[in-house]
C-alpha positions in Angstrom: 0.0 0.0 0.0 1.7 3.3 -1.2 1.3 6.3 1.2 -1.0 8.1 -0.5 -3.4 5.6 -0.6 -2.8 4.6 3.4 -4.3 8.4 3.8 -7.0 8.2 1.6 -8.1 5.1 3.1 -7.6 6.4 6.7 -9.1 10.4 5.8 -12.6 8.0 5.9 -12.1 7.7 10.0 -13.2 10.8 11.3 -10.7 10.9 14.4 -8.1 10.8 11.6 -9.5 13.0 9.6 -9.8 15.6 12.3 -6.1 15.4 13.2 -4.9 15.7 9.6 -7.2 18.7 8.8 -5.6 20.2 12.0 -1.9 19.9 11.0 -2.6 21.9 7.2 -1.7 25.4 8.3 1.8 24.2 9.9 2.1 22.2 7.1 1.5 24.9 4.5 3.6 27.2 6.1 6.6 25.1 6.5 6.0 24.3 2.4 6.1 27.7 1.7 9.2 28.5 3.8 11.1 25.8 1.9 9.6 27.2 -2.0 10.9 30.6 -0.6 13.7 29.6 0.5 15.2 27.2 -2.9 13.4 29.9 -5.4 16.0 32.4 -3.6 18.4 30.1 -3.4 18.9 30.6 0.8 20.5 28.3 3.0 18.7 27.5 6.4 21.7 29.4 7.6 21.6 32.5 5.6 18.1 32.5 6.8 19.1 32.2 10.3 21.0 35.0 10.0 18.5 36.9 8.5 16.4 36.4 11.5 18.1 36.3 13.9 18.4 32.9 15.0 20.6 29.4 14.6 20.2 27.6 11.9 19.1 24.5 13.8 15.9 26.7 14.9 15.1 26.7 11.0 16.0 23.1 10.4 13.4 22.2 13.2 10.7 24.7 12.0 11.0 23.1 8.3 11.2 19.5 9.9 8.5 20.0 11.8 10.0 19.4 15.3 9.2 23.1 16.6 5.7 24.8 16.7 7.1 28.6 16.2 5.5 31.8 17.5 4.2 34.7 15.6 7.2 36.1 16.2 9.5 33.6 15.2 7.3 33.5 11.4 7.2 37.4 11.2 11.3 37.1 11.2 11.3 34.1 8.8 9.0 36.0 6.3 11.1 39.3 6.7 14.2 36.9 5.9 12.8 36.0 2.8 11.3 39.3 1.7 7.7 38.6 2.7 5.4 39.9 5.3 3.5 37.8 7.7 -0.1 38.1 7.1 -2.5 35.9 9.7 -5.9 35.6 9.2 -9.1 34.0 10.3 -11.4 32.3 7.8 
């Protein structure tokens, strides 16, 4: 069974389904750090820099092993030319 199919099968549970829907925003956000980050050719530590930070602090962010603050994302977009924009829909 290939992964994508293991989640299409398991998105049927609702307790699963719940959880997943809850991860998308880090999820998205860690994506789009990454795209920023190769389109501009960056380094995590060039980044770091640019923020303020160690480059393990980015490493964790993108590998999802650290749940950042607003802060923490209002330096990353700044490093990467971007403003932090949150919103509720």
């Amino acid at each position: 069974m290939t992964l994508d199919n293991y989640v299409k099968k398991s998105l049927k549970d609702p307790e699963f389904k719940k959880a997943y829907d809850a991860l998308e925003p880090e999820y998205a956000l860690k994506h789009r750090l990454i795209e920023l980050r190769m389109k501009k050719k960056l380094s995590q530590q060039e980044i770091a820099t640019r923020a303020g930070t160690h480059q393990s602090s980015i490493a964790r962010f993108e590998h999802g092993d650290y749940s950042p603050t607003i802060s923490f994302l209002s330096r990353l977009a700044s490093a990467v030319g971007m403003k932090l924009e949150v919103r509720f829909v």
